[in-house]
Each structure stands twice: as structure tokens, then as C-alpha cells.
C-alpha positions as a Markdown table, in Angstrom:
| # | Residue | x | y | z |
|---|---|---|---|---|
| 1 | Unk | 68.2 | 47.3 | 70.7 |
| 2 | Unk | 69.9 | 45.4 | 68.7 |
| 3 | Unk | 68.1 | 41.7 | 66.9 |
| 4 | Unk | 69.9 | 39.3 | 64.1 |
| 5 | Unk | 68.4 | 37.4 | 61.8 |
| 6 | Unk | 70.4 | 34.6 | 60.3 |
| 7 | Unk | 74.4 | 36.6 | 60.6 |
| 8 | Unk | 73.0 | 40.1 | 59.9 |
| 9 | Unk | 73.1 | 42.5 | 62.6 |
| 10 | Unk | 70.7 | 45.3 | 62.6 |
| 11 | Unk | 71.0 | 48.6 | 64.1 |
| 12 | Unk | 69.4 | 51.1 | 65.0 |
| 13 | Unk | 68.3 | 53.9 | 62.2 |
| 14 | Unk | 65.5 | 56.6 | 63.0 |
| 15 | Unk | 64.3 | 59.3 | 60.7 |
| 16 | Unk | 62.8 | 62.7 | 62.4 |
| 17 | Unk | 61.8 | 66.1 | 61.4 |
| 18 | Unk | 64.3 | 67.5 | 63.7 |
| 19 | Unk | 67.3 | 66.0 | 65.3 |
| 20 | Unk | 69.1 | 67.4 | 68.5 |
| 21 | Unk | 72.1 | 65.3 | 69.5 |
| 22 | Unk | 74.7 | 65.8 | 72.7 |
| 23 | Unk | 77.9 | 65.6 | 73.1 |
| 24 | Unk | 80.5 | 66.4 | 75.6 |
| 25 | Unk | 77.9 | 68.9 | 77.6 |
| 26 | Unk | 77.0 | 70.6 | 74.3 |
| 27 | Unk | 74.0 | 70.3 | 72.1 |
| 28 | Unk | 74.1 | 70.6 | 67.6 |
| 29 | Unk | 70.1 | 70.8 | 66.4 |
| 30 | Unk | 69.6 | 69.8 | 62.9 |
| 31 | Unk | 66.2 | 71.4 | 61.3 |
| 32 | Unk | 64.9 | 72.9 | 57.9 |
| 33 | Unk | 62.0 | 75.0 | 57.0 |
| 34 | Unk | 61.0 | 72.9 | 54.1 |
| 35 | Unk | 59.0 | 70.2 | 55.7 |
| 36 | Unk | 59.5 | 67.5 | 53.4 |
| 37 | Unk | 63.5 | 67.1 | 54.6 |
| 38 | Unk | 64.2 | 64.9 | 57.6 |
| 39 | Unk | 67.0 | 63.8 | 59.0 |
| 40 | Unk | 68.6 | 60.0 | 59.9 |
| 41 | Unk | 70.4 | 59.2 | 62.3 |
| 42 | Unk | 71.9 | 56.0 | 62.2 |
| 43 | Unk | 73.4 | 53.9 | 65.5 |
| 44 | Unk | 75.2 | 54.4 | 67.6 |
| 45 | Unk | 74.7 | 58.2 | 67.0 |
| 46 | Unk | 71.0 | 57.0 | 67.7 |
| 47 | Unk | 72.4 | 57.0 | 71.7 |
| 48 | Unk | 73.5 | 60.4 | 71.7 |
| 49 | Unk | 69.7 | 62.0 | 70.4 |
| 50 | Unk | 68.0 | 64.1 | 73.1 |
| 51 | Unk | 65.2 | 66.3 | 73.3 |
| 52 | Unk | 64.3 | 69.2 | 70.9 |
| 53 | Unk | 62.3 | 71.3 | 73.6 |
| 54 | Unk | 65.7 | 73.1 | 74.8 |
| 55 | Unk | 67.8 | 76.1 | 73.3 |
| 56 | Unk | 71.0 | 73.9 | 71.3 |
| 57 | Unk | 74.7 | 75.6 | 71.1 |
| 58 | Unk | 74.3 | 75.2 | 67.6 |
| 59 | Unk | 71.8 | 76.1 | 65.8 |
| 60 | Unk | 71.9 | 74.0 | 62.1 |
| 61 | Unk | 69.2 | 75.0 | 59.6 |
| 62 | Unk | 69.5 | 72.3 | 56.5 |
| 63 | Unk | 68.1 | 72.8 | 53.3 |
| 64 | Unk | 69.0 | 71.3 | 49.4 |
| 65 | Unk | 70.9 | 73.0 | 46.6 |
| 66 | Unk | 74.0 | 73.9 | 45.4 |
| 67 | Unk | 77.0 | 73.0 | 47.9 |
| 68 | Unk | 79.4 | 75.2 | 45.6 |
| 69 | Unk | 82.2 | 77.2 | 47.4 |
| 70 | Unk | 82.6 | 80.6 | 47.2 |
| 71 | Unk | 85.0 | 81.6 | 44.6 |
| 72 | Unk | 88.4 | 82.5 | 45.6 |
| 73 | Unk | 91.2 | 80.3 | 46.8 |
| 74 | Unk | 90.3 | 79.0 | 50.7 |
| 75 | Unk | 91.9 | 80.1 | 53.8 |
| 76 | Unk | 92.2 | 76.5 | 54.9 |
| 77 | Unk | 92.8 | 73.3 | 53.2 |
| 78 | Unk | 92.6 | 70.1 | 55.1 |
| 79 | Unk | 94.0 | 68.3 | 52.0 |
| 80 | Unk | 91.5 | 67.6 | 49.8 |
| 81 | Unk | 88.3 | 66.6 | 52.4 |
| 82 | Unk | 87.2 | 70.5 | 53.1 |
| 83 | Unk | 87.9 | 73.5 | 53.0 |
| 84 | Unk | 88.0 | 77.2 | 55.0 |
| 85 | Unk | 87.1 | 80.2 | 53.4 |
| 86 | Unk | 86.8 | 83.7 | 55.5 |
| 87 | Unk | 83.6 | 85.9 | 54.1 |
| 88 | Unk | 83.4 | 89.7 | 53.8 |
| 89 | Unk | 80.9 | 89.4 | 57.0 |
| 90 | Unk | 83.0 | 88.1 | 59.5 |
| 91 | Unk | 81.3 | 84.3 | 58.7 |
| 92 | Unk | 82.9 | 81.2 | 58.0 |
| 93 | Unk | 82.2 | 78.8 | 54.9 |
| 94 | Unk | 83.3 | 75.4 | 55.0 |
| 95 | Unk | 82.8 | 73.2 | 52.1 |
| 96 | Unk | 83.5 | 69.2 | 52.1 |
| 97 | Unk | 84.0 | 67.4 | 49.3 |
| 98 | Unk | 83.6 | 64.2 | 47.7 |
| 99 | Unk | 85.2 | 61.4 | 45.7 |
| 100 | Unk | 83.6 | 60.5 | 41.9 |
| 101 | Unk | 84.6 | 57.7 | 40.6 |
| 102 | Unk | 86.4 | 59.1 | 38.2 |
| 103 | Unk | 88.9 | 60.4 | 40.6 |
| 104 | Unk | 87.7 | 64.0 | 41.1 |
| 105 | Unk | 85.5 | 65.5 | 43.6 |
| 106 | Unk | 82.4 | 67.3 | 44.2 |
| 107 | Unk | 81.1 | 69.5 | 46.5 |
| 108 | Unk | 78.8 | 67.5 | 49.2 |
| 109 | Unk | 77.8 | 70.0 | 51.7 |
| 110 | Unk | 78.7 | 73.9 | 52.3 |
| 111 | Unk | 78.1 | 74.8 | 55.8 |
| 112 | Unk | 78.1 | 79.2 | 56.8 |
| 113 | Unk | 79.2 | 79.0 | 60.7 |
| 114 | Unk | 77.9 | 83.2 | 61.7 |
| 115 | Unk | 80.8 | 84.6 | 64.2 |
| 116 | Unk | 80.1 | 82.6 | 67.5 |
| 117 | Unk | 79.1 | 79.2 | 65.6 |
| 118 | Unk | 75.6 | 79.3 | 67.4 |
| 119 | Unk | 74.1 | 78.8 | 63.9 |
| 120 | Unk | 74.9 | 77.7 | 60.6 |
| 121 | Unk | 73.5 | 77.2 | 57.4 |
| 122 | Unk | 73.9 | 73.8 | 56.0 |
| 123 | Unk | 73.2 | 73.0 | 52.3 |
| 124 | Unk | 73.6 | 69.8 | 51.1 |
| 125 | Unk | 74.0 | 69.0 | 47.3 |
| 126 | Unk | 71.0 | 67.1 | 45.7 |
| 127 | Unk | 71.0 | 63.1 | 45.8 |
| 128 | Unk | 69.9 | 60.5 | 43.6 |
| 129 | Unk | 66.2 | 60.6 | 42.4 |
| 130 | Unk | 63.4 | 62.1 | 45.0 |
| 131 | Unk | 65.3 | 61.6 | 48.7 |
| 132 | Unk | 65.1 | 64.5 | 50.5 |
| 133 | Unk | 66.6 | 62.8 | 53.7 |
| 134 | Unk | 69.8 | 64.1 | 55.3 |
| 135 | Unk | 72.1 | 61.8 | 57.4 |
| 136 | Unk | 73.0 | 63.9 | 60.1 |
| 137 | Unk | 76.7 | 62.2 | 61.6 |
| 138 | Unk | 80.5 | 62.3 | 60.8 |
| 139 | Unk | 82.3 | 64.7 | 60.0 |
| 140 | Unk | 79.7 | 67.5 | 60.3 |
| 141 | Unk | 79.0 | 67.0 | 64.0 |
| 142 | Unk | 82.7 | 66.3 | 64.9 |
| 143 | Unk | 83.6 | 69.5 | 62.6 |
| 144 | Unk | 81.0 | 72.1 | 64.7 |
| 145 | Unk | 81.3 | 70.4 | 68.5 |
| 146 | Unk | 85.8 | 70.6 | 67.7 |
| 147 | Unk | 84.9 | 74.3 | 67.2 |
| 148 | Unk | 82.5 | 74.8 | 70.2 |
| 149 | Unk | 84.8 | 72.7 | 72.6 |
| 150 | Unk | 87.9 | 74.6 | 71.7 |
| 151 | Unk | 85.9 | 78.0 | 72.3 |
| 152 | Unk | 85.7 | 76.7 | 75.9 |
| 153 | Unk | 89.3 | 74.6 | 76.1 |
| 154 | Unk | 87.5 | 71.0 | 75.3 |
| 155 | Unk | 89.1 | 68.6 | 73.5 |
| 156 | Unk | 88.8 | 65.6 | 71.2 |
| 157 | Unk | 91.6 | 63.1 | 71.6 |
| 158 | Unk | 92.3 | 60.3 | 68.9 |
| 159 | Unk | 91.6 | 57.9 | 71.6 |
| 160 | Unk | 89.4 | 55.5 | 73.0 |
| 161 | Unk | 87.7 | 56.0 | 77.0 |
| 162 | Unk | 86.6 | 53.1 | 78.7 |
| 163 | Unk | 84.8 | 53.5 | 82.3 |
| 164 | Unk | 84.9 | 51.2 | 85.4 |
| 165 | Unk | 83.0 | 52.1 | 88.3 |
| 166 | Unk | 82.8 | 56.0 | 88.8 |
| 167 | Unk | 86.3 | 55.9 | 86.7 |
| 168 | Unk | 87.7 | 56.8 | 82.9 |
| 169 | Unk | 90.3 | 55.1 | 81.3 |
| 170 | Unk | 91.8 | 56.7 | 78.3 |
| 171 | Unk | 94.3 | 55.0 | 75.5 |
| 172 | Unk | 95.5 | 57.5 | 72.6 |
| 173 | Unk | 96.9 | 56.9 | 69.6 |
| 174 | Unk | 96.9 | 56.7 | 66.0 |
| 175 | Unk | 95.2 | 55.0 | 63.2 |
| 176 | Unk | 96.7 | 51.1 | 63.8 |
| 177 | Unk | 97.9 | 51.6 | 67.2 |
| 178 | Unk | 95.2 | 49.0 | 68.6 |
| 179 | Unk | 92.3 | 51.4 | 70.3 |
| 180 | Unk | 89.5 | 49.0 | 69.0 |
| 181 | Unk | 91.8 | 46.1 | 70.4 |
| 182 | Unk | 92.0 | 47.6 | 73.5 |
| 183 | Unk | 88.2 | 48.6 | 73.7 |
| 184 | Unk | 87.5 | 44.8 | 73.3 |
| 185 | Unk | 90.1 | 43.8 | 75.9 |
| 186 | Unk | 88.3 | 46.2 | 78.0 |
| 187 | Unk | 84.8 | 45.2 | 77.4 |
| 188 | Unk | 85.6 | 41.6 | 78.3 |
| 189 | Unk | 86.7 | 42.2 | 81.7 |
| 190 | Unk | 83.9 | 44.7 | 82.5 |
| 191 | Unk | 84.6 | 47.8 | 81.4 |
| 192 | Unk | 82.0 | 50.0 | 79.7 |
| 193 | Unk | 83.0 | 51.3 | 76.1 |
| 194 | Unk | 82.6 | 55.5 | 76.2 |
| 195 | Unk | 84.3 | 55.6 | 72.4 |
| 196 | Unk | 86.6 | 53.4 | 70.6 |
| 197 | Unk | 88.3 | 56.1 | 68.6 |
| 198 | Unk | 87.1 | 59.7 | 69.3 |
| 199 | Unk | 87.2 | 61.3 | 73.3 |
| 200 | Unk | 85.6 | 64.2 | 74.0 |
| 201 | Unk | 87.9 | 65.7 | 76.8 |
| 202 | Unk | 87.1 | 68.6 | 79.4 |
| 203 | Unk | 87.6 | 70.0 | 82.6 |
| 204 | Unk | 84.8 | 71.0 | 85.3 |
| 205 | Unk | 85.8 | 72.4 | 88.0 |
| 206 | Unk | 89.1 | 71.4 | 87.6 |
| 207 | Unk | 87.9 | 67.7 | 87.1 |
| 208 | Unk | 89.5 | 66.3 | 84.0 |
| 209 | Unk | 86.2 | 64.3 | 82.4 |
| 210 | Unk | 86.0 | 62.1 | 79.4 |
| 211 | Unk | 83.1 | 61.8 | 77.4 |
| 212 | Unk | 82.2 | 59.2 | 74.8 |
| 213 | Unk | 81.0 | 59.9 | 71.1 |
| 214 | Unk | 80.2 | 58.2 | 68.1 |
| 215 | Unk | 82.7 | 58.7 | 65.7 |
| 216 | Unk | 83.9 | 55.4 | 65.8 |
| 217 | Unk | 87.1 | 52.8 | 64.9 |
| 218 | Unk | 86.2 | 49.5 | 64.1 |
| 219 | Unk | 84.6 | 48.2 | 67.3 |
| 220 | Unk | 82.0 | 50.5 | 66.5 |
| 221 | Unk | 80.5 | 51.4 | 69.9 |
| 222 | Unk | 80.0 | 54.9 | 71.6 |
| 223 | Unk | 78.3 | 55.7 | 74.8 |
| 224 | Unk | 76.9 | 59.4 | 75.6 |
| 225 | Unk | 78.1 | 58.9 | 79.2 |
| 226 | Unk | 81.4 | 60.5 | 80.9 |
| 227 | Unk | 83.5 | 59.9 | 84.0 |
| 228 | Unk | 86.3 | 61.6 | 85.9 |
| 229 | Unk | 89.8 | 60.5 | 84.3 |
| 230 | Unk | 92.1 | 58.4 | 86.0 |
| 231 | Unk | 95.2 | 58.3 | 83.3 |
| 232 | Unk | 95.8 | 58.6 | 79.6 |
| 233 | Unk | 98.0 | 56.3 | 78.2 |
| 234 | Unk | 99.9 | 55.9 | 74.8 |
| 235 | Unk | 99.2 | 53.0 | 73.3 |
| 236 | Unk | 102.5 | 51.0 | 72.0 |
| 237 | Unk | 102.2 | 47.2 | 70.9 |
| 238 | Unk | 104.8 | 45.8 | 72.2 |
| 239 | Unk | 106.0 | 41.8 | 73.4 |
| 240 | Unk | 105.6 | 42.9 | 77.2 |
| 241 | Unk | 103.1 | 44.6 | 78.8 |
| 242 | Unk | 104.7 | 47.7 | 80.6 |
| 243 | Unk | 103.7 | 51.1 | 81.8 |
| 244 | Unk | 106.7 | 54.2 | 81.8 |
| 245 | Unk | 105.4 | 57.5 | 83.4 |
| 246 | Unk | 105.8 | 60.2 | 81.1 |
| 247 | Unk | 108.3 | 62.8 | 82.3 |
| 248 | Unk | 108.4 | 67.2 | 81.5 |
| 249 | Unk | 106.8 | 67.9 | 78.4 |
| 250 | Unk | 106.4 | 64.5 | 76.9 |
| 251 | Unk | 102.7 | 64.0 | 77.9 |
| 252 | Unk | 102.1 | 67.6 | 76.7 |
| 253 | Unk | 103.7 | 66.5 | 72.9 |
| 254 | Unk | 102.3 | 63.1 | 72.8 |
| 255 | Unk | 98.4 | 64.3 | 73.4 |
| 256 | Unk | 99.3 | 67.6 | 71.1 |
| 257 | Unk | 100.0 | 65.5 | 68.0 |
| 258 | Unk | 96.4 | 63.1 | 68.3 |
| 259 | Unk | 94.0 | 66.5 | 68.6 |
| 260 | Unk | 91.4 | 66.4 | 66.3 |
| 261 | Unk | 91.4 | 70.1 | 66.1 |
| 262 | Unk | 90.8 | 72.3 | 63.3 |
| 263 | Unk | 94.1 | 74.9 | 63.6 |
| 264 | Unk | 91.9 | 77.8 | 62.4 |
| 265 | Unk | 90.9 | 80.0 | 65.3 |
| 266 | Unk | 94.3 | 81.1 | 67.1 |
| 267 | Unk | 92.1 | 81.6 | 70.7 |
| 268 | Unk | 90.6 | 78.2 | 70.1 |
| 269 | Unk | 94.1 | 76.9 | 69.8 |
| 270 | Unk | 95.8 | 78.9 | 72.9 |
| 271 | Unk | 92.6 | 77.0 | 75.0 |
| 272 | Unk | 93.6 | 74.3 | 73.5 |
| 273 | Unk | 97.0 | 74.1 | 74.6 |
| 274 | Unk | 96.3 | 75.2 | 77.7 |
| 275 | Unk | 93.7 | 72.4 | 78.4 |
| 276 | Unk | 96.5 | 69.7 | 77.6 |
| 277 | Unk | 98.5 | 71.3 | 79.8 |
| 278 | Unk | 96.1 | 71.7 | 82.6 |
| 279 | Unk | 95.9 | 67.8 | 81.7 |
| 280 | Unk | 98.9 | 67.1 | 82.2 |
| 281 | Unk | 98.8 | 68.4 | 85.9 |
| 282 | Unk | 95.6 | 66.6 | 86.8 |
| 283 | Unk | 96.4 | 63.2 | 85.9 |
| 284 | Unk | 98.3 | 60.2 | 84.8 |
| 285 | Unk | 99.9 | 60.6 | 81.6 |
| 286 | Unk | 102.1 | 57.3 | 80.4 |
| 287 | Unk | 103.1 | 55.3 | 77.7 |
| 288 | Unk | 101.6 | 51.6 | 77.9 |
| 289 | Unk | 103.7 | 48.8 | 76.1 |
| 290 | Unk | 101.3 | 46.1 | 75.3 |
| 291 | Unk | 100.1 | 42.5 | 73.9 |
| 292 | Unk | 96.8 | 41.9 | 72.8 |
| 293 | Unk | 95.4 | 40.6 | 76.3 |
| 294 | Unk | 93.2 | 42.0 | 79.2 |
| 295 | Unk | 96.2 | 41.9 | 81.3 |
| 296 | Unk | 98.0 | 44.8 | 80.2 |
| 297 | Unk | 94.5 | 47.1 | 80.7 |
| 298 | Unk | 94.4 | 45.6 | 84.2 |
| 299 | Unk | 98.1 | 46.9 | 84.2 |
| 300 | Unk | 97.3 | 50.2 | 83.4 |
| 301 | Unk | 93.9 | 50.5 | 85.6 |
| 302 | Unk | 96.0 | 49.6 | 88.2 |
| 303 | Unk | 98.6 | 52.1 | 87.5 |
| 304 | Unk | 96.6 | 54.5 | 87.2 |
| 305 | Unk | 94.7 | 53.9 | 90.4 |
| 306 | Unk | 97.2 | 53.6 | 92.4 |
């Protein structure tokens, strides 16, 4: 719960020995043998904790120390955030970096995924004086569960899911393109907000679900909660509102380009691609031309519905 005092907002922080959080129908468990490390978890990943008595997907054991790469040049580089390198034992190291104020960077935490990313070693580079805490959140969690959904054909879409009822409504696009705006639009006529920048996409039984996270926009908000899809529309601001069905591929392209995939594992790519297209059959796939009112998400709820 959330309480103010004055114009401050606080939210909700917890600190545990171990942390298990769930997204999308898969578990990440966050532990170290040293008992004086714990974990925070800050809201709203706070909504998506769950029970430690279960086997996780992914197994995380955390400790301190030196977050240096392997030597070598990497496999992958995202551009300057993390990067891939390939070890003699079939694992995988990722490092991920960060900014000094001197313009450089630093390695922040090394993580060893063994072949099958059911566990990984994290080690996180010491911090200021005695803190032996560990926030456990973005872009760790979002890094593992992209690889663990694209093992299985799961997704995570650059979009925001709002739910109605028993349905999902899903708006993609890119940084700027007015997902937060929308969530609010949403929220005011009722809607529940599932994510307001990240969707965790799969497919059950040939049920296309979304499922909400944490990794947030501006509007901050994330629900663990999912819901069968009705349509997933490209957000375009426009001076209309306006809803064109998208036609052959174009759905197909448009959802391709706002992954948030890591394009390291060819198989987890081929799933990939054939989730979006197994999208595109299932449901509604549009572009929505829209001003900053809840009419055009009644437009496309009603589209979508029809």
C-alpha cells in the first residue's frame, strides 16, 4: 500500500534473504550462501514476489567480488550496456556495465548462465562502504526471463497491456510513442494497467496471453496478472483517432522491430518468429491513429471486440 506525507509518495521496498519473483508463468530465485547478503526489491517489482518453497526456472546464486569479464573480445555487444562472451564449457558470461562520471565505465555485475539458463552465477562488484544488499530488478530479470521465454516462443513486446473484464489490450511502440499516455487514458475509464512499457507475450493452448511486468515507462505501474488478447495496436499520435487493420506481413514487421530480444541464440530467435507469426493469426493486429483522449482506447477496444 501506498501512504503520502506532505507531496512524497512512498512505495513499497522490502529486504529478504531470498527473493523469488514471477513473471509471464516463469519463476527467477535470487539467493547467496553468505548470509549477510540480501536482496531489495523495490515496487512495483514488490507485486510480482512469490513464495520460495517451490523449484524456480532459474536458479540465481549472488555473491560480491570482482564483476570483471573474461578476457577476450565478446561475442555480443549491445552497444556499450553488456556484453556476451561464449566460455570454453559451453556457458555463457554476460557482463553489464556502468557509467563513471568521468565518462568511462565499469563493470557492475557478471552473470555465468550454465547451458539451459536454470542457474547462474551472479557477482556483483562491491559498493560504497559496508552494504552488502543487492537490488534484485531491471535489466537482470528482464535479461534471464527474455532468454527463458524465447526457449519456449514467449515474448516481450515494447508495449503496454491494459485488461478489461476477462480481456487484454495491447499498444506497442517505441520510446515517445505515448504508451504511458495511453495507460493513463486507460486507467481513467476503467481499465486495469498489466505494464506500461514492457508485455510479456505467450501462447497457451493456442491462446495468445499478455502478461504484465515491472519494467516500467513513466506511469510506473505493473500488475503480475494476464488475460487472453483481444488486438495489438501500433500506437501513432495523430489529429484523429482512427484504426487501419494491418494487411500480409505488416503486423509481422511492425511487432518484429519492438522485441526486446537478445539476437544470441539462433533457436530462441526461430521461436521467436514463429510466435509473432502464430500472433498474427490469432488476433487483431492494427495501427491506431490517436489524440491524447480516452476516446481513441474506446475506439480500439471496440475494434478489437468486435
Amino acid at each position: 500500500m501506498r501512504v503520502f506525507e506532505g507531496h512524497v509518495e512512498k512505495r513499497d521496498l522490502r529486504v529478504l534473504d531470498v527473493a523469488t519473483l514471477s513473471f509471464g508463468g516463469y519463476s527467477l530465485r535470487f539467493f547467496s550462501a553468505d548470509p549477510d547478503v540480501r536482496f531489495i526489491a523495490r515496487e512495483p517489482h514488490t507485486f510480482f514476489l512469490t513464495g520460495n518453497h517451490t523449484l524456480a526456472d532459474c536458479e540465481i546464486t549472488c555473491e560480491f567480488g570482482d564483476a570483471t569479464p573474461s578476457l577476450g573480445a565478446p561475442d555480443f555487444d549491445s552497444g556499450g550496456i553488456w556484453e556476451l562472451r561464449m566460455l570454453p564449457d559451453s556457458s555463457e558470461e554476460v557482463c553489464f556495465y556502468t557509467a563513471t562520471e568521468a565518462g568511462t565505465r565499469i563493470p557492475m555485475i557478471r552473470l555465468t548462465l550454465e547451458a539451459g539458463i536454470g542457474r547462474v552465477q551472479l557477482v556483483h562488484a562491491p559498493v560504497r562502504g559496508n552494504d552488502r544488499t543487492i537490488s534484485i530488478g531491471y535489466p537482470i530479470d528482464e535479461y534471464l526471463m527474455a532468454r527463458l521465454l524465447g526457449r519456449s516462443g514467449g515474448i516481450i513486446l515494447h508495449a503496454c497491456a491494459l485488461m478489461e473484464g476477462s480481456d487484454a489490450f495491447v499498444f506497442m511502440g517505441h520510446s515517445g510513442a505515448g504508451k504511458s499516455t495511453m495507460t493513463a487514458l486507460a486507467e481513467s475509464a476503467g481499465a486495469q494497467v498489466l505494464s506500461d512499457d514492457r508485455t510479456i507475450v505467450t501462447l497457451q493452448d493456442e491462446v495468445v496471453l499478455a502478461w504484465g511486468t515491472p519494467w516500467h515507462g513513466t506511469y510506473s505501474k505493473g500488475s503480475p496478472h494476464c488475460a487472453p488478447v483481444k488486438g495489438i495496436f501500433l500506437l501513432v499520435q495523430a489529429d484523429r483517432d482512427a484504426v487501419t487493420l494491418f494487411e500480409g506481413a505488416r503486423g509481422f514487421q511492425e511487432m518484429l522491430v519492438r522485441l526486446i530480444q537478445p539476437t544470441i541464440n539462433l533457436a530462441e530467435q526461430d521461436a521467436s518468429f514463429a510466435t509473432l507469426e502464430r500472433l498474427t493469426a490469432s488476433v487483431t493486429v492494427a495501427e491506431l491513429q490517436f489524440r491524447p483522449s480516452v476516446a481513441a482506447y474506446v475506439l480500439a477496444r471496440e475494434f478489437a471486440s468486435r
